[in-house]
C-alpha positions as a Markdown table, in Angstrom:
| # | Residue | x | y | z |
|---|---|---|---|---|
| 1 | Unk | -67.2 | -17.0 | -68.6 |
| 2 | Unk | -63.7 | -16.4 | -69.9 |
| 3 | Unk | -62.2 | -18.7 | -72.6 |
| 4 | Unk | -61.8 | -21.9 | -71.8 |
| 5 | Unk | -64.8 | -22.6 | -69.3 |
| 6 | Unk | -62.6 | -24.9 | -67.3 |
| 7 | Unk | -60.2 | -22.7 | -66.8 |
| 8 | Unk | -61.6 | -20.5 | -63.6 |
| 9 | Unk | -60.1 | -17.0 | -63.7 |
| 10 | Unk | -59.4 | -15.2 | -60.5 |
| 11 | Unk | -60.8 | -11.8 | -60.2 |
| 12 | Unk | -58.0 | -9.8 | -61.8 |
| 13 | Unk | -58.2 | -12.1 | -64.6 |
| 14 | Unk | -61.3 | -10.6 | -65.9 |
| 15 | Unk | -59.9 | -7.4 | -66.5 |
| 16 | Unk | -56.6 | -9.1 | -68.6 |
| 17 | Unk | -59.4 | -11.1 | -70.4 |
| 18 | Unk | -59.7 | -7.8 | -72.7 |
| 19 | Unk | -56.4 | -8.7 | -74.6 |
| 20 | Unk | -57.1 | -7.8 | -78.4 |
| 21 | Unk | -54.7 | -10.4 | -79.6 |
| 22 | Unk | -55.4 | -13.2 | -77.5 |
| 23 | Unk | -57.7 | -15.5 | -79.9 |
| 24 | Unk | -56.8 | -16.6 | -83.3 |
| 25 | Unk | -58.7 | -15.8 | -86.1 |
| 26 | Unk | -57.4 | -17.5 | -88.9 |
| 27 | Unk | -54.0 | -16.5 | -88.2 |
| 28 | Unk | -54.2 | -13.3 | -87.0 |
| 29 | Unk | -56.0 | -11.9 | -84.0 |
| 30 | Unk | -59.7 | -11.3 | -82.6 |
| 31 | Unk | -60.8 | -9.2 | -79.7 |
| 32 | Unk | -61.2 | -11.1 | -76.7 |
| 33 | Unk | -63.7 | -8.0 | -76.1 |
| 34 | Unk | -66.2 | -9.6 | -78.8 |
| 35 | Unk | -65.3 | -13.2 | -77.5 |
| 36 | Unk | -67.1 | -11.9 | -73.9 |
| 37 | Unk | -69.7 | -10.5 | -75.7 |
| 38 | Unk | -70.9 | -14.0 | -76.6 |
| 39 | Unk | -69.9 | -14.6 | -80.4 |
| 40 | Unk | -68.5 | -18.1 | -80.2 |
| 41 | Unk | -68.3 | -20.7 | -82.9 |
| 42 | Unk | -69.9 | -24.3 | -83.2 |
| 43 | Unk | -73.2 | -24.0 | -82.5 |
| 44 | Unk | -75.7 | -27.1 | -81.1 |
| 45 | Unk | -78.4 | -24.5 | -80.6 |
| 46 | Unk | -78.8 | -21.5 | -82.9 |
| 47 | Unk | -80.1 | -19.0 | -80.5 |
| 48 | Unk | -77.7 | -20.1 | -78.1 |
| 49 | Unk | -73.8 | -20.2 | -77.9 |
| 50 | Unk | -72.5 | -23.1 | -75.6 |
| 51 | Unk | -71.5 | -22.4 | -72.1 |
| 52 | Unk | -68.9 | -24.8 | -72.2 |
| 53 | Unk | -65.4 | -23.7 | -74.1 |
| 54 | Unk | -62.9 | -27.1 | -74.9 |
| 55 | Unk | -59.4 | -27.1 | -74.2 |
| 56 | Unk | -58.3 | -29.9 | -76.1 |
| 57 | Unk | -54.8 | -31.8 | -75.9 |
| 58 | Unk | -52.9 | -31.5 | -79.5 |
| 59 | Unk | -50.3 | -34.5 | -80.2 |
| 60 | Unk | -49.2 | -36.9 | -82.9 |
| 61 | Unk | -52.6 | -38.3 | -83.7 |
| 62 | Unk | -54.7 | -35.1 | -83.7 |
| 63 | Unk | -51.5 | -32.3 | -85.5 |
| 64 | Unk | -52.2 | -33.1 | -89.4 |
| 65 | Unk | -54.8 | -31.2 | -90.6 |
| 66 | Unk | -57.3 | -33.6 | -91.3 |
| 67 | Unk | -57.8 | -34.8 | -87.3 |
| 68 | Unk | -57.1 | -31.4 | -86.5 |
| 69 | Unk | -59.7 | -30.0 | -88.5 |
| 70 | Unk | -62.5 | -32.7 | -86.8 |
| 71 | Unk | -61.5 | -31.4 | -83.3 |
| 72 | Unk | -62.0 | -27.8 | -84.2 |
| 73 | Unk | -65.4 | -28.7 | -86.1 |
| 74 | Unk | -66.5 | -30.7 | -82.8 |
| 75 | Unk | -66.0 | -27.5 | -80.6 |
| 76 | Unk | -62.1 | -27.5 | -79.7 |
| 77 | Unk | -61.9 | -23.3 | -78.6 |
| 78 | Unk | -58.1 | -23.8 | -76.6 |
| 79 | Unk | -55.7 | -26.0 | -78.2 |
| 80 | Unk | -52.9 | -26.9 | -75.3 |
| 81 | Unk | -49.5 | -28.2 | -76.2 |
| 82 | Unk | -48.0 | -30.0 | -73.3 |
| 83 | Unk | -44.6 | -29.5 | -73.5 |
| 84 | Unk | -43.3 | -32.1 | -71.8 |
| 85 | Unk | -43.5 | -34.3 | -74.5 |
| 86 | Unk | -43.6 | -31.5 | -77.7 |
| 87 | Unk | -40.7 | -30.2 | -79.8 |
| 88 | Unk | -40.4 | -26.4 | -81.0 |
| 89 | Unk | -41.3 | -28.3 | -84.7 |
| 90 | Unk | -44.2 | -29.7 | -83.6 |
| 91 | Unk | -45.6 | -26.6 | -81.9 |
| 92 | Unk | -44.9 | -24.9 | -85.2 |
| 93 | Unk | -46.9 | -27.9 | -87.1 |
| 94 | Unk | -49.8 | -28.0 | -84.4 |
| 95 | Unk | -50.3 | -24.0 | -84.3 |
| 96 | Unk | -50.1 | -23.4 | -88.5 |
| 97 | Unk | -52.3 | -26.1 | -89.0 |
| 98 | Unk | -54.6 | -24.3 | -86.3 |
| 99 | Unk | -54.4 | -21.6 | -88.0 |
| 100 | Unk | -55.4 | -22.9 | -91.4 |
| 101 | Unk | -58.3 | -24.9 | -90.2 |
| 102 | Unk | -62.1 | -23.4 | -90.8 |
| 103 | Unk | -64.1 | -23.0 | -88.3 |
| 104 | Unk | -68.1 | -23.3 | -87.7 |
| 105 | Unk | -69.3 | -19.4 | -87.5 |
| 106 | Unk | -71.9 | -18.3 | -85.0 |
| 107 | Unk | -75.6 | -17.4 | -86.3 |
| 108 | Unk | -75.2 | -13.7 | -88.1 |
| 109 | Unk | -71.7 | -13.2 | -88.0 |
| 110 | Unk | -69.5 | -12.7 | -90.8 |
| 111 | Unk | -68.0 | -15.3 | -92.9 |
| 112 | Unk | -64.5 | -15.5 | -91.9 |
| 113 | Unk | -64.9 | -15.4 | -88.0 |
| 114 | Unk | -62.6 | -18.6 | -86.1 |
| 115 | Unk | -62.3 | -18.2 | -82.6 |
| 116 | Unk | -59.1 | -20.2 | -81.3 |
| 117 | Unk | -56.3 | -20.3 | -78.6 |
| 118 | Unk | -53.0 | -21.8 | -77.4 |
| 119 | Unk | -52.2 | -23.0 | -74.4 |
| 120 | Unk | -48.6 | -23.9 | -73.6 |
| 121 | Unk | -48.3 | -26.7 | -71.1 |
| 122 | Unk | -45.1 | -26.8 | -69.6 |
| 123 | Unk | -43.3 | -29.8 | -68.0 |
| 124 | Unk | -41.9 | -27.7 | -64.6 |
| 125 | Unk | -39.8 | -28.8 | -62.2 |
| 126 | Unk | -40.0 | -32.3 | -61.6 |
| 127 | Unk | -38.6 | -34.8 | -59.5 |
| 128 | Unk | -37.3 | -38.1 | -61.3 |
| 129 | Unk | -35.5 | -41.1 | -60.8 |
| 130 | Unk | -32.5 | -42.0 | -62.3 |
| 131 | Unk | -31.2 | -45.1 | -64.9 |
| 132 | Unk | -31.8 | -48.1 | -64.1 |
| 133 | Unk | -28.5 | -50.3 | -64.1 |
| 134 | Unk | -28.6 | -52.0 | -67.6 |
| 135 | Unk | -32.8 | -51.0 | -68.4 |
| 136 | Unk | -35.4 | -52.5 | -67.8 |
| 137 | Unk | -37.2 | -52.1 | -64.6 |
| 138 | Unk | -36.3 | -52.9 | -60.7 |
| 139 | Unk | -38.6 | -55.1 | -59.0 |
| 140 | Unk | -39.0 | -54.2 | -55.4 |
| 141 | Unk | -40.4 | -56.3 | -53.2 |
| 142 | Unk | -43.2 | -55.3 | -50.0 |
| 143 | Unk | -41.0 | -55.4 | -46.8 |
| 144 | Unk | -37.8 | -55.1 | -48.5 |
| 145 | Unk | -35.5 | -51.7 | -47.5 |
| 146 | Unk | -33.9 | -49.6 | -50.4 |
| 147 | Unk | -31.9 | -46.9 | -50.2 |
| 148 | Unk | -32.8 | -43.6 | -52.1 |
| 149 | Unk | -30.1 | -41.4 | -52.8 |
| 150 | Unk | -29.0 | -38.3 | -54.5 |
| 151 | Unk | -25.3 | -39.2 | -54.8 |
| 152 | Unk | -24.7 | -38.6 | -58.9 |
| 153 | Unk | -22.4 | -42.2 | -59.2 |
| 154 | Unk | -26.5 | -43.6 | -59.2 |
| 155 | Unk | -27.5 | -41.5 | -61.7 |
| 156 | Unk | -27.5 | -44.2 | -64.2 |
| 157 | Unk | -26.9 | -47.0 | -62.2 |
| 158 | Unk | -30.2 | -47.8 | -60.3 |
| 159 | Unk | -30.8 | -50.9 | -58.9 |
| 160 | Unk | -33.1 | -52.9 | -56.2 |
| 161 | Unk | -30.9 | -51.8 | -53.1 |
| 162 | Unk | -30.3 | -48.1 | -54.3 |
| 163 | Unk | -32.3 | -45.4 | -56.7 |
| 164 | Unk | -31.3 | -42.2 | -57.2 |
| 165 | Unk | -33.3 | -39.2 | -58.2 |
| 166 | Unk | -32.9 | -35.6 | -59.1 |
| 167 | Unk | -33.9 | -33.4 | -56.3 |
| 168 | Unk | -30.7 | -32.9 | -54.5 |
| 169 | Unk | -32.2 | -31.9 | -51.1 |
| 170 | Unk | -33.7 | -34.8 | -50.8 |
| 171 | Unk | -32.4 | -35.7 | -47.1 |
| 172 | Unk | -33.1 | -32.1 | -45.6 |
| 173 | Unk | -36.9 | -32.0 | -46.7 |
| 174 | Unk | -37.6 | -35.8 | -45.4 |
| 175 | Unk | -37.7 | -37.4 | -42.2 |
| 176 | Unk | -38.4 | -40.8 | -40.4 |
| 177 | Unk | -41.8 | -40.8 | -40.9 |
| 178 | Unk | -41.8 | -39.7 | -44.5 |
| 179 | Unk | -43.8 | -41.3 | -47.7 |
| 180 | Unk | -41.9 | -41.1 | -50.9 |
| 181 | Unk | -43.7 | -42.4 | -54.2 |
| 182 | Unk | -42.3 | -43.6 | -57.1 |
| 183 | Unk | -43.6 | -43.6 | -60.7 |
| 184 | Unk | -47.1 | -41.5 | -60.1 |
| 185 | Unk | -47.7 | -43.8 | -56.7 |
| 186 | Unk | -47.3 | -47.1 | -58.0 |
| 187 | Unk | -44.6 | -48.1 | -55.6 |
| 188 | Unk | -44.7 | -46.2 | -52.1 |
| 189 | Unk | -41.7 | -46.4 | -49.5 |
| 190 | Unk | -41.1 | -45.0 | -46.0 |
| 191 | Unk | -38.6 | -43.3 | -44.9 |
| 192 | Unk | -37.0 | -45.1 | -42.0 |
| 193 | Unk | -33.5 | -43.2 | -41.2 |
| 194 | Unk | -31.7 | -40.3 | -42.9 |
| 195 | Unk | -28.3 | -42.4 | -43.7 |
| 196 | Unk | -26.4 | -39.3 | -45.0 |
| 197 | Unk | -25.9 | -36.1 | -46.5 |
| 198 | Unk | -27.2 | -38.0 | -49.7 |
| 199 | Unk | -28.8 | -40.8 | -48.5 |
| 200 | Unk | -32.1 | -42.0 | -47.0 |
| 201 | Unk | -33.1 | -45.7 | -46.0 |
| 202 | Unk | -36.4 | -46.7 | -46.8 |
| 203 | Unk | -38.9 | -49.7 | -46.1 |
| 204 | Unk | -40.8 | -50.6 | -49.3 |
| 205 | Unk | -44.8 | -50.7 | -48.3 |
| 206 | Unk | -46.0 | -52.7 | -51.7 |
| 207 | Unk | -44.6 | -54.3 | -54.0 |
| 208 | Unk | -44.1 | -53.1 | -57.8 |
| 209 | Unk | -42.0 | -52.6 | -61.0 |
| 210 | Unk | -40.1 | -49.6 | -61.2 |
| 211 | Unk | -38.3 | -47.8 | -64.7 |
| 212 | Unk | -36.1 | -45.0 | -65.4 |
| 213 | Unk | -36.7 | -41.3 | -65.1 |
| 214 | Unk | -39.8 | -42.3 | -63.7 |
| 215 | Unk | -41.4 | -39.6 | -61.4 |
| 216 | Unk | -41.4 | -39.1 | -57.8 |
| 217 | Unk | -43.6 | -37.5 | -55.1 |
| 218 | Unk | -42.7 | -36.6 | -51.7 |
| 219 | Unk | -46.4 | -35.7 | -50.5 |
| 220 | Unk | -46.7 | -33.6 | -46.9 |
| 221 | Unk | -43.0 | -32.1 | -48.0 |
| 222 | Unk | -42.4 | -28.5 | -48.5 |
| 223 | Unk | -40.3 | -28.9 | -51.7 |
| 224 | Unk | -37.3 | -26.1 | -52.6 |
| 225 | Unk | -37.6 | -26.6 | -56.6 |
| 226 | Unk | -37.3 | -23.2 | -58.7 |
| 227 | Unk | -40.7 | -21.8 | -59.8 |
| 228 | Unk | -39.3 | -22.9 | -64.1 |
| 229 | Unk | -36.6 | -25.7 | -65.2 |
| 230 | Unk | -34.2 | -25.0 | -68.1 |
| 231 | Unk | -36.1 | -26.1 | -69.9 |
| 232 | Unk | -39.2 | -24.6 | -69.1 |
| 233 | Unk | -37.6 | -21.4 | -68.9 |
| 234 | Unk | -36.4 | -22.1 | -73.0 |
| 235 | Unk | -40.1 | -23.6 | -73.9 |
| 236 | Unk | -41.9 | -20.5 | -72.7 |
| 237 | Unk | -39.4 | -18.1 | -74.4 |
| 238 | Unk | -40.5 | -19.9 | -77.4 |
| 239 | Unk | -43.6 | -19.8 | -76.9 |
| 240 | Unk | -43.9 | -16.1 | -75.9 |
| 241 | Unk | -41.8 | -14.9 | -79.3 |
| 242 | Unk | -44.4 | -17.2 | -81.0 |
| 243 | Unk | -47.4 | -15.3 | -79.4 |
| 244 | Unk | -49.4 | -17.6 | -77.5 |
| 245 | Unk | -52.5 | -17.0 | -75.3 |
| 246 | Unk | -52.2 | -19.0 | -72.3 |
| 247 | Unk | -49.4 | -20.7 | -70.2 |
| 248 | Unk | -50.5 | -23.4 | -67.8 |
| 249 | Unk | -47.6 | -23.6 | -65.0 |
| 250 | Unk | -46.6 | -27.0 | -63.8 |
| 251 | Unk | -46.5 | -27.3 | -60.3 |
| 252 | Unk | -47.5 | -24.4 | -58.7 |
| 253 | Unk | -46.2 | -24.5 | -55.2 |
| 254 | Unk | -46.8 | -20.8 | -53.9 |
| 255 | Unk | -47.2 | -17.7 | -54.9 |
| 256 | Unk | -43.8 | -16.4 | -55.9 |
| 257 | Unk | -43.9 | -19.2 | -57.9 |
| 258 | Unk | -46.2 | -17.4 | -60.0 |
| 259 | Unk | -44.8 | -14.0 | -59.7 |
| 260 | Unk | -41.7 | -15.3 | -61.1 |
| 261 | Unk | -42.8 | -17.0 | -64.1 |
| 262 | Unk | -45.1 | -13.5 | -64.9 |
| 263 | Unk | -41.6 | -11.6 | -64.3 |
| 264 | Unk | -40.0 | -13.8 | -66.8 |
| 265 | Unk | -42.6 | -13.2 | -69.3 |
| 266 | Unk | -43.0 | -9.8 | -68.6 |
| 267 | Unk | -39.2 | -9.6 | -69.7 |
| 268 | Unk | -39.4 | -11.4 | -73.0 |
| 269 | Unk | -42.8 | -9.6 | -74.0 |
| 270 | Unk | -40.3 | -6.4 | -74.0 |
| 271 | Unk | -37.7 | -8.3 | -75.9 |
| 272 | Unk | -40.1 | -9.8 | -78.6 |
| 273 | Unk | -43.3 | -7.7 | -79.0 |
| 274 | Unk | -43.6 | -3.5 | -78.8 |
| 275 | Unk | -45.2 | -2.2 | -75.9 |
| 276 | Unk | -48.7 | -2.9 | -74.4 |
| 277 | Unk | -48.9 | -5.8 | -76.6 |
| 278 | Unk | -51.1 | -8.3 | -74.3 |
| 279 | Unk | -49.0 | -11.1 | -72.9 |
| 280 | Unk | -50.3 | -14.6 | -72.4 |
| 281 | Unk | -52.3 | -15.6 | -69.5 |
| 282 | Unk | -50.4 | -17.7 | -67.0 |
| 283 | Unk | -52.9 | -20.4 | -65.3 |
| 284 | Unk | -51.3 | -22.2 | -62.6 |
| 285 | Unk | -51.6 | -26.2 | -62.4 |
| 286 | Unk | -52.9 | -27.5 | -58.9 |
| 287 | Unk | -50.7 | -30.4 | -58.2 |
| 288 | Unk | -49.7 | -30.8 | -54.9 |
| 289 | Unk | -50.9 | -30.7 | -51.5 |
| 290 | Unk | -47.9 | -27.7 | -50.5 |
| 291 | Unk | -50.2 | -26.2 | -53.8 |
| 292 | Unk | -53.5 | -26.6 | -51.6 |
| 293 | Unk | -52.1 | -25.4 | -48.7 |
| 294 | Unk | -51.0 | -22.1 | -50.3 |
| 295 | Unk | -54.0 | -22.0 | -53.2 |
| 296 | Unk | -55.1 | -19.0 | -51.9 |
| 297 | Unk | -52.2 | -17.1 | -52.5 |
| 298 | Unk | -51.8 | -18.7 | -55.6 |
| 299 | Unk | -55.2 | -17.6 | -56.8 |
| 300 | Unk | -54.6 | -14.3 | -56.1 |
| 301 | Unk | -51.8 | -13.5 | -58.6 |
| 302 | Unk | -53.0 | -16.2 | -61.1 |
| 303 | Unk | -55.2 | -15.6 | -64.0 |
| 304 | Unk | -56.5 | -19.0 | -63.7 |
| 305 | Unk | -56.5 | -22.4 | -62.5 |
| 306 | Unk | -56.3 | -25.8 | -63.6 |
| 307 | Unk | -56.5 | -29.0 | -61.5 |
| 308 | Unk | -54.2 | -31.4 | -62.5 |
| 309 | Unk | -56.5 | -33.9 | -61.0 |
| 310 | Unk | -53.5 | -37.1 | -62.0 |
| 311 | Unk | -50.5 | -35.7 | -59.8 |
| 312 | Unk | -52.4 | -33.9 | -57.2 |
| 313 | Unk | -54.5 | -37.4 | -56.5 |
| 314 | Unk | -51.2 | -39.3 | -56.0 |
| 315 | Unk | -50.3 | -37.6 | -53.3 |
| 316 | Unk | -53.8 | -37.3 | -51.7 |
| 317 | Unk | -54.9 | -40.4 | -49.5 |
C-alpha cells in the first residue's frame, strides 16, 4: 500500500510513489522505493511490518518534542498540518522537531533508519458568515424568516433578521427550494424567494445559536469557488519551498480543480527546487456532494483521496 494506508492512491499514483525524496529520514530523505519494499518502522510483530500507516494531526499539544516524540514511537508515519488553523512558525516548529525525533527501526535494518512524512492540510475555499453585530451569537428561532445576504454593509453587522456571508454569488446558485446550513449544519434554513441581486429570504427550519465566521453549506448547489484561496495559494508556496510530501486539497469539487492546484505546484517546484526533483503528492479532500458527483474525475487526476467524513456528512441527509 502506499504511505499513509488511509490515503487510497489512484492508479497513476503508484508510479509517483517512487519519489526519492518523499519520506524523511532524520532530516534528509529516504527512497520511497525502499518504503514499498516493506521496511517500515514500529514494529508490534517482528516478522511483520504493520499494514496500517498513521496520519496523525500535529497542533499545540502534540509540536514540542516530548508529545511529538510519543506519537512517532506509537506509529505516527504522515504527520498533517492543517493549515487552517497553523502559522508558517508553527509548521517550522512541528516539521524540525519531526525531524529530530528517533524513530523505532525495523528488524535488520540499520541504525539510523526514520521513515516520516508531511502532509499539508489546507483550509480551501470556504464559505463563511460574517460578524455578528456587537459578538456574541444570533439566536434564530424555528419558523422565523431571515434574510441572507451578500451585500458587504453586513459584513460585520450580522444580526437575527439579516446574515451575510462570503460567497458573492450566492443568489445565482440558489433557488426557492434551496437548503442553506449554517455553522457545519447546526442551523438549516430554506430558501423561500430570491429578494435581490444580493439577497435571499429564508425560513429558518430549527432553531439554534449562530457565531461569526461560522461556515456555511449550500448542499445540492454547484458552487463557482476557485480551485485555492489566497491564502491557500501562499500556504502551499510555503510549503512547497519547504519540501513537503503530501498536500491534501480542501474541497475538491471537480477535476480542474485538481489540475489547477498540480499547475500551481508544478510552477513553484521550477521556481524552488532543480529539475526532476519529486513534487508533493496532492490528495484531494471528498467534501461535498458536487465532489461525489464528479469523484470519478477527480480520482483520475488525483494521487489520492481522503474523505472528509465532518463536512461531507453535513450536507448528506
Amino acid at each position: 500500500p502506499p504511505p499513509g494506508g488511509m490515503l487510497a492512491a489512484a492508479a497513476p499514483a503508484w508510479r509517483r510513489l517512487a519519489r526519492p525524496q518523499s519520506l524523511l529520514l532524520y532530516g534528509r530523505a529516504y527512497s520511497a522505493a525502499s518504503a514499498r519494499a516493506g521496511i517500515w518502522e514500529h514494529r508490534v510483530n517482528e516478522s511483520h511490518a504493520p499494514l496500517v500507516k498513521i496520519t496523525a494531526t500535529i497542533g499545540p499539544a502534540s509540536e514540542q518534542m516530548e508529545p511529538l516524540q510519543a506519537v512517532v514511537n506509537a506509529g505516527m508515519r504522515i504527520m498533517r498540518i492543517n493549515f487552517s488553523h497553523a502559522t508558517f512558525d508553527e509548521f517550522d516548529l512541528r516539521v524540525n522537531n519531526l525531524r529530530q525525533c528517533k524513530g523505532i527501526h525495523s528488524h535488520g535494518q540499520a541504525a539510523g533508519f526514520n521513515l516520516r512524512a508531511v502532509l499539508l492540510d489546507t483550509q480551501g475555499p470556504e464559505i463563511r458568515t460574517g460578524k455578528v453585530a456587537g459578538g456574541g451569537d444570533i439566536d434564530l428561532v424555528q419558523g422565523s424568516e431571515v434574510v441572507v445576504t451578500t451585500d458587504e454593509a453586513f459584513r460585520e453587522a450580522c444580526d437575527a433578521s439579516r446574515i451575510y456571508v462570503t460567497y458573492d454569488k450566492l443568489t445565482s446558485t440558489v433557488a426557492a427550494g434551496s437548503t442553506i446550513l449554517l455553522d457545519d449544519g447546526a442551523v438549516e434554513l430554506k430558501v423561500a424567494e430570491v429578494l435581490s441581486p444580493t439577497e435571499v429570504r429564508c425560513s429558518v427550519m430549527n432553531s439554534g445559536a449562530v457565531g461569526s465566521k461560522k461556515g456555511v453549506n449550500l448542499p445540492g448547489c454547484a458552487l463557482d469557488l476557485p480551485a485555492m484561496s489566497d491564502k491557500d495559494r501562499e500556504d502551499i508556496r510555503y510549503g512547497v519551498k519547504n519540501d513537503i510530501d503530501f498536500i491534501a486539497a480542501s474541497f475538491v469539487r471537480k477535476p480542474s480543480d485538481v489540475v489547477e492546484i498540480r499547475a500551481y505546484v508544478d510552477g513553484l517546484m521550477a521556481e524552488f527546487h532543480p529539475p526532476g526533483y519529486p513534487a508533493p503528492l496532492i490528495v484531494s479532500k471528498i467534501e461535498s456532494t458536487e465532489a461525489l458527483d464528479n469523484f470519478d474525475g477527480i480520482l483520475d487526476v488525483s494521487d489520492g483521496i481522503m474523505v472528509a467524513r465532518g463536512d461531507l456528512g453535513v450536507e448528506i441527509p
